[in-house]
Each structure stands twice: as structure tokens, then as C-alpha cells.
C-alpha positions as CSV (number, residue, x, y, z in Angstrom):
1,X,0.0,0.0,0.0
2,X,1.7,3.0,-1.0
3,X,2.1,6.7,1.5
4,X,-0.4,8.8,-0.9
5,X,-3.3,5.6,-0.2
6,X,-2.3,5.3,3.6
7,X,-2.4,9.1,4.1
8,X,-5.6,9.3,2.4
9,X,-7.2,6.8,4.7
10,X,-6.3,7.8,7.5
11,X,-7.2,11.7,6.6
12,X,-10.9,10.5,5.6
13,X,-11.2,7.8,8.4
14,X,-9.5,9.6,11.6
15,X,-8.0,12.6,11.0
16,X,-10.5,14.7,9.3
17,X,-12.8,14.7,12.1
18,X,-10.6,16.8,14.1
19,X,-9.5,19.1,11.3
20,X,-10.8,22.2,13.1
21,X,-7.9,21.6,16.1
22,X,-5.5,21.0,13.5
23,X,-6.3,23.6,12.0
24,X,-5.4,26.1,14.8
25,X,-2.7,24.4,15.7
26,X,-1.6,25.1,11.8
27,X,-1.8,28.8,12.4
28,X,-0.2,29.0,15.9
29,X,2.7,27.0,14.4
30,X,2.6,29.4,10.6
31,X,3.0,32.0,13.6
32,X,5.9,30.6,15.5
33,X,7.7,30.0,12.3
34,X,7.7,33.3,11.1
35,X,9.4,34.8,13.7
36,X,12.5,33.2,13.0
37,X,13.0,34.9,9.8
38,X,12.0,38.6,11.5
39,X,14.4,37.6,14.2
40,X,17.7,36.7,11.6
41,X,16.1,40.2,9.5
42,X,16.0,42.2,12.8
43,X,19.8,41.5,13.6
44,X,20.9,43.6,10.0
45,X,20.0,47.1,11.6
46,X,21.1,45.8,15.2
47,X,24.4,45.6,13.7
48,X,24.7,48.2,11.0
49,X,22.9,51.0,13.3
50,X,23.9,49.9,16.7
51,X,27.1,48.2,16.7
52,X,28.6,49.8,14.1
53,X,26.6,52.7,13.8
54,X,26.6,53.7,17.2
55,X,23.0,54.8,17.6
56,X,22.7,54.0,21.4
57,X,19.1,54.5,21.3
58,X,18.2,52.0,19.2
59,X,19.1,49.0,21.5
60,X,16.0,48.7,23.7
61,X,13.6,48.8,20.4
62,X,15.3,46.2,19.0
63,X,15.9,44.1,22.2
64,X,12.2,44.8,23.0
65,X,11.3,43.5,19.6
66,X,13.3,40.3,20.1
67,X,12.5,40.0,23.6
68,X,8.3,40.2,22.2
69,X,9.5,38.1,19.2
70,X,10.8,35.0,21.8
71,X,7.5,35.6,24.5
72,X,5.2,35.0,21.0
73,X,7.0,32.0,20.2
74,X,6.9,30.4,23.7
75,X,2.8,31.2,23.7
76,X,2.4,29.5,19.9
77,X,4.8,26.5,21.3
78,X,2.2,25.8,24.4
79,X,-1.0,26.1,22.2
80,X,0.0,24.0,19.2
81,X,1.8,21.2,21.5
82,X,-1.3,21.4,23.7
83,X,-3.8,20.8,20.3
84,X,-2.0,18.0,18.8
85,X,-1.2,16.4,21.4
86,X,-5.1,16.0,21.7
87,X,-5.3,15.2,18.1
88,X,-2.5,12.3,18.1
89,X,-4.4,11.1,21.8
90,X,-7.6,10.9,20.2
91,X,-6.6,9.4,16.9
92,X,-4.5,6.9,18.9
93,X,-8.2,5.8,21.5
94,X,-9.9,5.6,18.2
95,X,-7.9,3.8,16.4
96,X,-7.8,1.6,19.0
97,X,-11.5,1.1,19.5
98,X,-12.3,0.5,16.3
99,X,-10.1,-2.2,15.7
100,X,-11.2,-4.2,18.7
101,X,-14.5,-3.5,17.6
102,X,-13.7,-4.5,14.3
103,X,-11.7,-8.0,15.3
104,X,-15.4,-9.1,17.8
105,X,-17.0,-9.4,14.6
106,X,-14.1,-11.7,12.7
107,X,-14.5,-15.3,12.4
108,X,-13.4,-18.2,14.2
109,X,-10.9,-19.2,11.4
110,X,-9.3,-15.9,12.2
111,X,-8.7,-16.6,15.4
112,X,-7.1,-20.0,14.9
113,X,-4.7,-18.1,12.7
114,X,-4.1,-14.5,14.6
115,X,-3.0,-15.4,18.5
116,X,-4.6,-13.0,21.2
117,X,-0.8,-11.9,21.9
118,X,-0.5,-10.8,18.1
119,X,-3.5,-8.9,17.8
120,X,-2.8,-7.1,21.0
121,X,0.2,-5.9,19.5
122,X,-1.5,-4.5,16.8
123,X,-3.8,-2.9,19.0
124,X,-2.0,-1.4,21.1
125,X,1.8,-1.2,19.5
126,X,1.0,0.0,16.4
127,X,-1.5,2.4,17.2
128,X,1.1,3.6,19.1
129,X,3.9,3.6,16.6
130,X,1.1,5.9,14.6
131,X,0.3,8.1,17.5
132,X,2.9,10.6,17.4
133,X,3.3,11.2,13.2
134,X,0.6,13.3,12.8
135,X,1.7,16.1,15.0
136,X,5.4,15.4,13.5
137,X,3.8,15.5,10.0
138,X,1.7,18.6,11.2
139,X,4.6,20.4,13.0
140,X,6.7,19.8,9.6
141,X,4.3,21.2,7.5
142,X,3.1,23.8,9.4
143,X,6.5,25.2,11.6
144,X,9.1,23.6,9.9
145,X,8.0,24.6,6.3
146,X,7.1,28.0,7.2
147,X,10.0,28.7,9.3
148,X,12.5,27.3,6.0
149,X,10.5,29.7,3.5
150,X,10.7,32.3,5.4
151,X,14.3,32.2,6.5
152,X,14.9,31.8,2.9
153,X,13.3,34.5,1.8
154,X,15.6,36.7,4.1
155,X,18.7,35.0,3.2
156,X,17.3,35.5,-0.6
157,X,16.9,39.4,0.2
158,X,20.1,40.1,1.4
159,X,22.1,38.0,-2.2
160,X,21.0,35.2,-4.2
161,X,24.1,34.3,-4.9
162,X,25.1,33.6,-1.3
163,X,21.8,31.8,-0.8
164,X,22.8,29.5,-4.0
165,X,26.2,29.0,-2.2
166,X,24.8,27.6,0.8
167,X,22.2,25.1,-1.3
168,X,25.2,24.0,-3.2
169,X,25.1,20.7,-2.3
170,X,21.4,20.2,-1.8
171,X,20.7,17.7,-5.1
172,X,23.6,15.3,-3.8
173,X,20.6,14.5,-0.7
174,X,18.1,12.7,-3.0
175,X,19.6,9.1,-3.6
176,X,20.3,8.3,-0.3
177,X,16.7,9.8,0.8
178,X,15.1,7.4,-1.2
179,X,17.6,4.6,-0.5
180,X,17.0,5.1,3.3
181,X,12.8,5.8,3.1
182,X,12.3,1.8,1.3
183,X,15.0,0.4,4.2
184,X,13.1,2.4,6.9
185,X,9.8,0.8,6.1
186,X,11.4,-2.9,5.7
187,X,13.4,-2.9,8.5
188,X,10.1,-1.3,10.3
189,X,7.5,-4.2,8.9
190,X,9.8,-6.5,10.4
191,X,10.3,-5.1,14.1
192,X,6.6,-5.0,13.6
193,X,5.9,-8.8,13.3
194,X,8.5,-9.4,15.7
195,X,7.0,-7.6,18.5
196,X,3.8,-9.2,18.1
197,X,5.8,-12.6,18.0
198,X,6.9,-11.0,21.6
199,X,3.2,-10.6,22.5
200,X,2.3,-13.9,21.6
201,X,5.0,-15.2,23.4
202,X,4.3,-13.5,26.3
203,X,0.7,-14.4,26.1
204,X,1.0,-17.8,26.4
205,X,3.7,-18.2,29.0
206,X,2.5,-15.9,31.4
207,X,-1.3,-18.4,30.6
208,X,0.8,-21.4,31.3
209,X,2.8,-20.5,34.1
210,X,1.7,-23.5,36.0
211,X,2.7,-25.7,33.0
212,X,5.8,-23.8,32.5
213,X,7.1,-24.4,36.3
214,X,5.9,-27.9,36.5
215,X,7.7,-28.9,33.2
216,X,10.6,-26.8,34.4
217,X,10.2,-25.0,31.1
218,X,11.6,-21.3,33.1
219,X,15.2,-21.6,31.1
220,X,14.0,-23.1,27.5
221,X,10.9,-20.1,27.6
222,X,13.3,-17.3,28.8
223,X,15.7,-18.6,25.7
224,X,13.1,-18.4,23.0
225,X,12.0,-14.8,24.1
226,X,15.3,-13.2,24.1
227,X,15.8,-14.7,20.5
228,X,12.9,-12.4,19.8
229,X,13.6,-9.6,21.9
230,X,17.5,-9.8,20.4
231,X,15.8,-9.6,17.3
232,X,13.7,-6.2,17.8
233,X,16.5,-4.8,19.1
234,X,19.0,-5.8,16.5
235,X,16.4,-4.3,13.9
236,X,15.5,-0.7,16.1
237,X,18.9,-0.5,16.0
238,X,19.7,-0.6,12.3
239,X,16.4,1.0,11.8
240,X,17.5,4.2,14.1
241,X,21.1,4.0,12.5
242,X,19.3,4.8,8.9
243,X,17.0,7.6,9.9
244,X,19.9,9.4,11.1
245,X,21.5,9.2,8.0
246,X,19.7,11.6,6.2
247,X,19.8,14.7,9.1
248,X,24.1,13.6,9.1
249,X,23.8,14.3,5.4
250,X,22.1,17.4,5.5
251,X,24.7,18.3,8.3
252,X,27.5,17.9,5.6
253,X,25.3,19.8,2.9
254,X,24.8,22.4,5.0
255,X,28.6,22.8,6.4
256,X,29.6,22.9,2.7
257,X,27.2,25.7,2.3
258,X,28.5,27.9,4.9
259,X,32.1,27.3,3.5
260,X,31.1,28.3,0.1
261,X,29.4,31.5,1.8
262,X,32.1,32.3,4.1
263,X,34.6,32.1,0.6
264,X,32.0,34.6,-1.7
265,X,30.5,36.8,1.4
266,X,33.9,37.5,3.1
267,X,36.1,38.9,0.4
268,X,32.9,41.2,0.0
269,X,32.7,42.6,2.8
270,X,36.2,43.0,3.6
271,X,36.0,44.5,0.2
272,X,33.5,46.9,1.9
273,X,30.7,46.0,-0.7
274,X,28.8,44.4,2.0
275,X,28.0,44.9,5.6
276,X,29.0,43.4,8.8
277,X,24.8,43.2,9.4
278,X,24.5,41.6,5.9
279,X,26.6,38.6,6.8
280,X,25.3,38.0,10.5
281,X,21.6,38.6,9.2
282,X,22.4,36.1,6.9
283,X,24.8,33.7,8.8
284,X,21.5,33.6,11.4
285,X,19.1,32.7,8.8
286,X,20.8,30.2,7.5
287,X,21.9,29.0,11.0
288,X,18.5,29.2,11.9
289,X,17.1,27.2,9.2
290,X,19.6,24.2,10.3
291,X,17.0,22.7,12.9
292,X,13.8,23.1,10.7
293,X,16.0,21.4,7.8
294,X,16.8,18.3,9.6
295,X,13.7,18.2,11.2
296,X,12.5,18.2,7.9
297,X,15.0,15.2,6.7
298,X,13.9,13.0,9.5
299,X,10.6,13.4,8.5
300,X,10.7,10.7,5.7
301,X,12.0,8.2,8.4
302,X,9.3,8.8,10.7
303,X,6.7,9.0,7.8
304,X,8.2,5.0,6.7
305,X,8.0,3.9,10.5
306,X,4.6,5.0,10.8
307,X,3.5,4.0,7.3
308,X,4.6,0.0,8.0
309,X,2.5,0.1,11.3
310,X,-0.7,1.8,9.5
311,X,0.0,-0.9,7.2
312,X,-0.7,-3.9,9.5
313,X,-3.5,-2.0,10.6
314,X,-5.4,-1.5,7.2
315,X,-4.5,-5.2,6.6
316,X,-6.7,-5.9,9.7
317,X,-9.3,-3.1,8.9
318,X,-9.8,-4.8,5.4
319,X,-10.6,-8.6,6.9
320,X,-13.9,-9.1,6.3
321,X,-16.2,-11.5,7.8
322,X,-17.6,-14.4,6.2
323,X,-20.2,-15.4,8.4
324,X,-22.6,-12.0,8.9
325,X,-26.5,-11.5,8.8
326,X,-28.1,-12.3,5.7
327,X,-29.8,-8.8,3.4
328,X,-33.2,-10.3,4.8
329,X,-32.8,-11.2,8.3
330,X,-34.9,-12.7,10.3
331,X,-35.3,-10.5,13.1
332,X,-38.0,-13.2,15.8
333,X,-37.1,-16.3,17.3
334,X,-38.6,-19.2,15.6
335,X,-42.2,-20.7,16.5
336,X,-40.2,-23.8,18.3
337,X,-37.1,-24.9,19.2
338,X,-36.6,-28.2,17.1
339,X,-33.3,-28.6,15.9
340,X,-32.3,-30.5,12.5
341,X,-29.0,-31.0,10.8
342,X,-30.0,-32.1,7.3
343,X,-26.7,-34.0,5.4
344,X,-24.5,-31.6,6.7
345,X,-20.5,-31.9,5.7
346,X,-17.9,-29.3,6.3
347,X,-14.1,-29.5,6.6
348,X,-11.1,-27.3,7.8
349,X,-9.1,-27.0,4.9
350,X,-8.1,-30.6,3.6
351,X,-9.6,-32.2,7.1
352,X,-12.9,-33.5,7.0
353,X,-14.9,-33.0,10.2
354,X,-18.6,-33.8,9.5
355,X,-19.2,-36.6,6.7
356,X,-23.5,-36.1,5.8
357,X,-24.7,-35.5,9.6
358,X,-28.2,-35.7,9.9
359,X,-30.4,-36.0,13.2
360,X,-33.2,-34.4,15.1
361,X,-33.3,-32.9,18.9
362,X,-36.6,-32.6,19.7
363,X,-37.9,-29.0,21.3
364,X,-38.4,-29.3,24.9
365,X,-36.0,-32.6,25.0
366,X,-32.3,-33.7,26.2
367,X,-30.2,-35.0,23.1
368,X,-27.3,-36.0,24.2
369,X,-23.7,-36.5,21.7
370,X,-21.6,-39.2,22.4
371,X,-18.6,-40.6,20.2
372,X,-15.1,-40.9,20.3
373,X,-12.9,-37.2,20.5
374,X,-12.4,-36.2,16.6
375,X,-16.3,-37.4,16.0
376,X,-17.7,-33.8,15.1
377,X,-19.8,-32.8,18.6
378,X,-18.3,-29.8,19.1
379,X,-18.6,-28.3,15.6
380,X,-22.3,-29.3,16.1
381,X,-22.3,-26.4,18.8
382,X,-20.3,-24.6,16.2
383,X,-23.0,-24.7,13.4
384,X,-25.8,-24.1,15.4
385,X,-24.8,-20.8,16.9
386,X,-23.1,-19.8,13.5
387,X,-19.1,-19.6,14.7
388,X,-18.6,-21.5,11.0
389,X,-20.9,-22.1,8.6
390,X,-21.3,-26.0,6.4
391,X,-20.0,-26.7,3.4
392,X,-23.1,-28.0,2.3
393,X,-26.4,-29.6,4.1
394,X,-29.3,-27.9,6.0
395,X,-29.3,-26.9,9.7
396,X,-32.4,-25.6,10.7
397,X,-34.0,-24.5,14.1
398,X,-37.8,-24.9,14.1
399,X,-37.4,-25.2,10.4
400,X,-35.9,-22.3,9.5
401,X,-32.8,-22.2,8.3
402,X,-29.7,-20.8,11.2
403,X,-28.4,-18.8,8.0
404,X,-31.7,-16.8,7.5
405,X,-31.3,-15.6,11.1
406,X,-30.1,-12.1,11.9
407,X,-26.9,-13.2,14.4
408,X,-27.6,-11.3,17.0
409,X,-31.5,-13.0,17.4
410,X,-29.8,-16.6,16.3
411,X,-27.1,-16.0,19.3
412,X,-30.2,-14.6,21.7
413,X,-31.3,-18.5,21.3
414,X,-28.8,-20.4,22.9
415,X,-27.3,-20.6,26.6
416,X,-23.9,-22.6,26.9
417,X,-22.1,-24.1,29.7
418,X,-18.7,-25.4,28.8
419,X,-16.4,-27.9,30.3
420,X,-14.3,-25.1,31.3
421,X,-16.2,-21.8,31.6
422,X,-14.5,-18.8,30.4
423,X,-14.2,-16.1,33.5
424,X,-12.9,-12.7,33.3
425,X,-10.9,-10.6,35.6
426,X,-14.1,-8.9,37.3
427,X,-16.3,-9.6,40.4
428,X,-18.1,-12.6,40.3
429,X,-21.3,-10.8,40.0
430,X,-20.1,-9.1,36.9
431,X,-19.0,-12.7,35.6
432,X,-22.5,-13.4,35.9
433,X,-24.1,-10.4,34.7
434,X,-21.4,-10.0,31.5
435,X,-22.5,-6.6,31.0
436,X,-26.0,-6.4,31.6
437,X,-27.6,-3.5,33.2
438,X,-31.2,-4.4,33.5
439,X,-30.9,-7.1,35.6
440,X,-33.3,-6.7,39.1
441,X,-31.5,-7.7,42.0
442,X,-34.1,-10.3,43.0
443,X,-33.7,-11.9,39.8
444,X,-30.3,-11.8,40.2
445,X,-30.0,-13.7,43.5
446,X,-32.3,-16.5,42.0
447,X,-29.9,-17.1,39.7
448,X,-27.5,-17.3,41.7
449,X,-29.4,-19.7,44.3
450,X,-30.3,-22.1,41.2
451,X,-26.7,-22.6,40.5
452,X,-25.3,-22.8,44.0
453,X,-23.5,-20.3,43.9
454,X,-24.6,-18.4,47.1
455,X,-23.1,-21.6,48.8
456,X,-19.2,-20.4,48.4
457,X,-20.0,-16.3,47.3
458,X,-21.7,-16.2,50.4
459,X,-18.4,-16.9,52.4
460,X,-16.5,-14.9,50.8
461,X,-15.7,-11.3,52.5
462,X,-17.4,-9.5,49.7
463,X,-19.7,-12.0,48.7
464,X,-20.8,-11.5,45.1
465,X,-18.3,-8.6,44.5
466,X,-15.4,-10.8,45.3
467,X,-12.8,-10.5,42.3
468,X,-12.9,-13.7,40.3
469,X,-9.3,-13.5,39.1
470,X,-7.5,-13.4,35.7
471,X,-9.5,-16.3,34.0
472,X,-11.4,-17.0,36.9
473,X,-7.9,-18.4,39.1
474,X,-9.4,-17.2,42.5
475,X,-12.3,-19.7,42.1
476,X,-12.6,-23.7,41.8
477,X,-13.2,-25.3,39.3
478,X,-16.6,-26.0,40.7
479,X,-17.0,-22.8,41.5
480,X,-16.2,-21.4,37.8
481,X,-18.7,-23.7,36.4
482,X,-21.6,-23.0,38.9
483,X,-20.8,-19.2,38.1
484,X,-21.4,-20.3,34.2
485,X,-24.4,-22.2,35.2
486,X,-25.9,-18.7,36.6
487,X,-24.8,-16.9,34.1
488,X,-27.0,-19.3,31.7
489,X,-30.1,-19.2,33.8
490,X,-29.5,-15.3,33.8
491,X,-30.0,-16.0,30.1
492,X,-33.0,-17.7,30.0
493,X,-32.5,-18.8,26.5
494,X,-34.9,-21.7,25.0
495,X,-31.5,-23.6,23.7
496,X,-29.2,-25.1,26.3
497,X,-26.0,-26.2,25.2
498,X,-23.6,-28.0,27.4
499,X,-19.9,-29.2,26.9
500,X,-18.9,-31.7,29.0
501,X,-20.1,-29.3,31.7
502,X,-19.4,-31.6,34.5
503,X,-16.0,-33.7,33.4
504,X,-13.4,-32.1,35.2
505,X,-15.0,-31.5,38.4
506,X,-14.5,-34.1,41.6
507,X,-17.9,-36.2,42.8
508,X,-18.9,-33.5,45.4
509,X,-18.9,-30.3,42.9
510,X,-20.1,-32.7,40.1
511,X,-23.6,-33.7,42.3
512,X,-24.1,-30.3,42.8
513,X,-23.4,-28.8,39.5
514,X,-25.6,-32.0,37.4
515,X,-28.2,-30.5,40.0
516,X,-28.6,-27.0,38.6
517,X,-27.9,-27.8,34.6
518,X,-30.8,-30.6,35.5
519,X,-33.2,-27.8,36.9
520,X,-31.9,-25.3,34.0
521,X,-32.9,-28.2,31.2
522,X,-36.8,-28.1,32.5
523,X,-38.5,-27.0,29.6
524,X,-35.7,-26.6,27.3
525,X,-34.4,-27.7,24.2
526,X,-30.9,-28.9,25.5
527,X,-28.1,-30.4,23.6
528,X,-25.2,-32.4,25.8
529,X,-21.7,-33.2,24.8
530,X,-20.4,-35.6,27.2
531,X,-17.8,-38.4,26.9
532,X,-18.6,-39.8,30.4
533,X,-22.0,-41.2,29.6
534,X,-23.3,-41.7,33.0
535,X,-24.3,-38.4,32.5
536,X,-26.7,-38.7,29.7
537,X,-28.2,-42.1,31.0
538,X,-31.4,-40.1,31.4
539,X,-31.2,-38.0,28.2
540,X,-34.3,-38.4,26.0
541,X,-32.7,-39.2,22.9
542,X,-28.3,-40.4,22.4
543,X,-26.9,-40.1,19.0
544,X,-23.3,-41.7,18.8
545,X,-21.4,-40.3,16.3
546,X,-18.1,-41.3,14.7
547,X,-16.1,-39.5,12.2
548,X,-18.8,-37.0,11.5
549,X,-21.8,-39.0,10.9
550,X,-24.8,-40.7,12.9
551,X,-24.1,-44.4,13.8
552,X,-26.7,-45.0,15.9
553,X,-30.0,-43.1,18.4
554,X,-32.3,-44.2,20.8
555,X,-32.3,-44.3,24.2
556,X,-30.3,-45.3,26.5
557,X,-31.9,-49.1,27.6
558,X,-32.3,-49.1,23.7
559,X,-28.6,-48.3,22.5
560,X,-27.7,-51.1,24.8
561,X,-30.1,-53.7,23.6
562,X,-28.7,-53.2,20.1
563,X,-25.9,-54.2,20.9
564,X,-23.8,-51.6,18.8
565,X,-21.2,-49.1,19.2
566,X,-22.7,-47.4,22.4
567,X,-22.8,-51.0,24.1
568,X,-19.1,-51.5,23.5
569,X,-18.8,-48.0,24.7
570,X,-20.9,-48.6,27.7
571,X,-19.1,-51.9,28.6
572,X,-15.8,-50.3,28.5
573,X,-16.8,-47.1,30.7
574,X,-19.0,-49.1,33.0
575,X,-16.4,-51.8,33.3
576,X,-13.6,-49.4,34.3
């Protein structure tokens, strides 16, 4: 993606909205620049009429003038630095809104492929690498440029030809200023993907601590992350090294300038055909525009940093979606809750998952899905609630079809309690709520009583208001899943889908949890996972599935009389 694209995005997207603070800020910097050139054309009649002149006089106009001149500039300096530092902060928070806001709506495939450390990164890192170019860019344009012109302009009053002298090696810049932009933005992309290998690295080790330790994995971690940290540095480094190269060059330009002036402005004036005031009027101008200049330089390097960030950010902006609400939608839930999969296939790239699956879970009824691990039943879950859509086949909820559904009212459908129920790093109260704001404190507590969670919260020294953790730590597994279990009677959704809700919970937490997600299934259309099939003994229908299709249904006392794969299953589980 080329600068002129990038810059014309984020103008249209981001900046444009604030163009009114950017806009003042222009002027108090157009301001502030200009009165560098009326100080370097202020010093000619301080020297010709008061140094050499001798009018005594004089000297408190013209130190009053550059005394007002300074106390101008210092006012400009605080305004515009005030306004764009509000402009690069508020592009920055947006930026970074949006993209989270953006990456919710991506997916599942996108997230088997982009780790959470990765896309942090991009977040927050290179929103942050962006942050600070546009009041750079802004500054340049605005201070910088003016402040060059008009410095110019007095060095091109006083003689051209000196001005020509100074610029004399000015065209010898533009190789290596192309040379360094393209390196700039390589070496950039790079130190880019590298820090979100850093993310991602950090991610995971700092989830698998316990793993880490017990493995005695400490040294062999620590070794791959400073391979990558190594790696950013090695790159900053060269990266830093190159953007400097073009301000040393201007350096050299600029000290070849003055020697070409001091060798056609000093035999001049010692020839008496110019004036001391000339020369230092013009020595300062050029002097002064020495800053602005490799300001000006480094601005290219910043612009290629910048750009390789905006970049990876565009990239994400411009993932799309597959799975979204059809033109149409169905905005109400359906008359009933009878769920159908119709000769339904779908793989993951060359891996086939579901081979023809076809069965019914009556509305009102407990289907459970048993089979061996690799036999499909989670991506039923998956295909009911939309996370991936078939290849080909029919899945229907009280005959409509899940893909005529809008997603949010498809979604509204379901309540799900997983074998390991995801927990954030809130109160347990907001774990439960997720959000919700219109939730009556009465109806609150009976959830929580339902799911027997009062029984532990109520112990606890803040009760429901006790922090959960990062992930849900400070609780038990017990405790997690009974918090889920509220969270899903909370929902009161007509579809109950459970995961192997109770597998990795001991006998005591297991009784009590099977006791709620029993009292939650009363009335419900519920769909169980479980491998353990004591659990779905009572279940009102069993499919066993094996890769990806129906082998057998019934019930349980007729699975066994059959004879069949469930038997064999049974036998084995029983038997242990």
C-alpha cells in the first residue's frame, strides 16, 4: 500500500474529524515560524545601526522587539503542543477502539490463525507507533516549512548568490533519501511482526505458568523470548542507524554551504561592498534554518516507520467477515425450538470434520452426543450458533434455516455451559451479569441460588463482589462452572447447550453442578456433549457419532439392547 493511499485513509477515516484543532494548531505554528526569519532580519539594523553605527538609542527597540519576538513564540509553542497532542491522543483511543470493535465481529478461522498476543500488538503497538506522526507531519508542514521559507526568503533578500552558495550541495541528498525511506519501512515491517511474536509469546507463557514451572520449562521459555527480543533490538537499532542518516547528510550539505558563503560573502565585505549586518543577518538565517532542515529530513523516516504500522493495521481493517446477517434477516425467534441437521459436511481446509450429519433434537427434550474425540460434537455447537458455517447440508432450528437468522436474534437462542467456563478478571457478579444493566437484584439472587452459587460467594468477605481473578484463578473449578451455570439461567434462552459441563469437576462439585444444569434443562431444548456417559443415561434421545456422521439413536436401555457401538462403549466405561 503506498504513503499517498495510507495518508488518504487515515485523513478520511481519523484525522479529518478533528480538522478544526489541526487547524489552529496550523496557524499558531505558521506563527511561531515566522518569527525566525523577522528575528535573523532584525539582527541587520542591530548591527549596522547599533554596533557599528553607534545609535545607542536604538538598543531597547530592538531588544524589546526580540524579547516580544521569543515571549510570541513560547505562547504559539504551548497552544499548538497542547492541540496536537489531543489530536495524536484521540486518533491513537480511536484507532484503538475500532479495531477491537472491528476484530469481535471476525470469524473463528481468524482466530485460529491471529494469536490473542498478536492482535494485542496490533492494538496497542502499532496504534502507538502511529500516535505521534501526525503532530510530527503537522509540525513539519506547518512550523518547519514556514519557518525554512521564510528564513529563505531573508537570506534570498540580502544575495542570491550567497543563498545559491549555501544550497550548493542540496541535489547530492536525494539518492540516499530514497535509498533510506524503502530500508526504513522494511526494516520497520519486520520489528513490527516481531514484537507481536513477543506478544504472543508473552501471552501464552504468562497463561501457562503452572505448565511452565511444573515442566521446568523457566530456562528453555526465557531462551526463546530473548531470540525475539534480540531480534527487535538488532532491527531498532539498524532501523535508528538509517534515519539518522539523512539529518548527518544534511549536516555535511549544510557545512559545505556555509564554506562556500564564508569564501564569496567574506572577500565582499572585507572588500567593503557588504556589511557586517549583511553577513550576520544572513549567517543567522541560514543557522536558523539548520534545525527546521533536519527536522524536515527525519521526517521521511518517521513517515516510513509510521507508514509499516498503518500498514498492518489496514490489513486488519480490510478482513472481512464471512459469516454475517443475511440482506433479509430474520429479526424473531422461531415458532419452536426443534433442531435438525440435514446432510451436513464441512471440513477445515483438507480435514474433514462432518461426513453427511443428519439428526433431530426434539424442542423441549435432552439429546445428548456421544462418540469418540475427533467425532464432530463440538462443531455441532459450532453450526448451530453460527461460529462456521457448512460446506453443504441444511441446519435448521424450528425449520428455519440458522443462516436466514439475523446473528444477534440466532445467538439470543442459545445458553452454553462449557467444560471449562471462560471467566474474566471482574467480580463474580459481573462474571455473571457480562455486561447487563437491566438485571433486578431479585432476579439476580435466583440465579444465583439455582446454580449454588450463594453456597461459596456467600463466604467470601465481599460476597458477590469478590474479584474472580484473571481467568477465573481465584475460584474452583466447581466454583467457575456453577458461576457459568448462573450466568446461563440469567440468560433464559430456550437452547441449552452443554460441553462436557461436569468432566473435570471431583464427585462432590459434580452432584451439585448435574443439579442445577438438571433444573436449567426443564423446559428446554438442551443439547449435551459428554464423553462420560453416565451423565446422559437419562437423556431423552443419544446419538453416537463417529467420524462425522450418525451411527446410531435411541435411548439409553435401547442403545444397549442393540448391541452396537454405544454397548461396546458402555461396557468399557461401566467396566472401568
Amino acid at each position: 500500500m503506498n504513503s499517498s493511499v495510507l495518508f488518504g485513509r487515515i485523513w478520511r477515516d481519523y484525522l479529518a474529524r478533528h480538522w478544526a484543532r489541526m487547524a489552529a494548531a496550523f496557524v499558531f505554528m505558521v506563527i511561531e515560524g515566522s518569527t525566525l526569519a523577522i528575528l535573523a532580519w532584525m539582527l541587520k539594523p542591530l548591527f549596522d545601526k547599533v554596533f557599528v553605527g553607534g545609535q545607542a538609542g536604538l538598543i531597547w527597540w530592538v531588544g524589546g522587539a526580540i524579547f516580544g519576538l521569543f515571549l510570541i513564540r513560547a505562547i504559539t509553542l504551548v497552544i499548538n503542543r497542547a492541540l496536537l497532542t489531543s489530536v495524536s491522543l484521540s486518533v491513537a483511543a480511536e484507532m484503538q477502539k475500532d479495531l477491537l470493535a472491528h476484530i469481535l465481529t471476525l470469524d473463528g478461522t481468524f482466530f485460529q490463525k491471529n494469536p490473542p498476543g498478536a492482535l494485542i500488538e496490533r492494538i496497542q503497538g502499532d496504534t502507538q507507533a502511529v500516535q505521534g506522526i501526525w503532530s510530527t507531519f503537522i509540525t513539519g508542514t506547518g512550523r518547519d516549512v514556514v519557518s525554512l521559507v521564510s528564513l529563505f526568503a531573508v537570506a534570498i533578500s540580502i544575495d542570491p548568490w550567497w543563498t545559491l552558495a549555501a544550497m550548493i550541495g542540496a541535489p547530492i541528498l536525494i539518492v540516499p533519501t530514497v535509498l533510506v525511506q524503502r530500508y526504513v519501512r522494511r526494516k520497520t515491517r519486520q520489528t513490527r511482526a516481531e514484537a507481536s511474536h513477543r506478544a504472543t509469546r508473552l501471552d501464552e507463557v504468562l497463561h501457562g505458568i503452572s505448565a511452565v514451572r511444573l515442566n521446568r520449562m523457566e530456562a528453555y521459555q526465557s531462551r526463546r523470548f530473548d531470540v525475539i527480543v534480540d531480534r527487535i533490538r538488532n532491527a531498532q537499532i539498524k532501523t535508528a542507524a538509517t534515519t539518522a542518516l539523512i539529518p548527518a547528510l544534511i549536516d555535511l550539505v549544510t557545512g559545505l554551504g556555509f564554506v562556500g558563503v564564508l569564501a564569496l560573502g567574506g572577500s565582499e565585505i572585507l572588500r567593503g561592498e557588504r556589511t557586517v549586518g549583511d553577513f550576520m543577518s544572513f549567517f543567522t538565517a541560514m543557522s536558523l534554518a539548520f534545525q527546521p532542515l533536519r527536522r524536515l529530513g527525519g521526517l521521511a523516516g518517521s513517515w516510513q516507520t509510521a507508514a509499516a504500522s498503518l500498514e498492518r493495521i489496514y490489513r486488519l481493517f480490510d478482513t472481512r467477515p464471512t459469516i454475517t446477517s443475511p440482506a433479509q434477516a430474520r429479526t424473531t425467534p422461531p415458532p419452536d425450538t426443534t433442531i435438525r441437521f440435514d446432510d451436513v459436511w464441512l471440513s477445515y481446509g483438507a480435514h474433514p470434520v462432518l461426513q453427511g450429519l443428519s439428526f433431530v433434537a426434539e424442542a423441549g427434550r435432552t439429546t445428548a452426543l456421544v462418540g469418540a474425540s475427533g467425532a464432530g460434537k463440538s462443531t455441532v455447537f459450532n453450526l448451530l450458533t453460527r461460529m462456521v458455517d457448512p460446506d453443504r447440508g441444511a441446519v435448521t432450528i424450528g425449520g428455519v434455516p440458522t443462516r436466514d437468522f439475523a446473528l444477534p436474534v440466532l445467538r439470543d437462542l442459545f445458553s452454553t455451559v462449557s467444560q471449562e467456563s471462560a471467566l474474566f478478571d471482574e467480580t463474580i457478579q459481573e462474571n455473571i451479569l457480562l455486561g447487563r444493566t437491566d438485571v433486578p437484584e431479585q432476579t439476580l439472587r435466583r440465579a444465583v441460588t439455582a446454580a449454588h452459587v450463594n453456597e461459596f460467594a456467600d463466604h467470601l468477605p465481599k460476597g458477590l463482589l469478590t474479584p474472580a481473578g484473571p481467568r477465573g484463578s481465584g475460584l474452583s473449578g466447581g466454583q467457575r462452572q456453577r458461576v457459568g451455570i448462573a450466568r446461563a439461567i440469567l440468560r433464559d434462552a430456550p437452547i441449552l447447550l452443554l460441553d462436557e459441563a461436569t468432566s473435570a469437576l471431583d464427585a462432590a462439585s459434580e452432584r451439585m453442578v448435574q443439579t442445577a444444569i438438571e433444573d436449567l434443562s426443564v423446559g428446554r431444548t438442551t443439547l449435551v456433549i459428554a464423553h462420560r456417559l453416565a451423565t446422559v443415561r437419562q437423556a431423552d434421545k443419544i446419538i453416537v457419532m463417529d467420524r462425522g456422521r450418525v451411527v446410531e439413536q435411541g435411548t439409553h436401555a435401547q442403545l444397549i439392547g442393540q448391541g452396537g457401538a454405544y454397548a461396546r462403549l458402555s461396557r468399557l466405561q461401566f467396566s472401568e
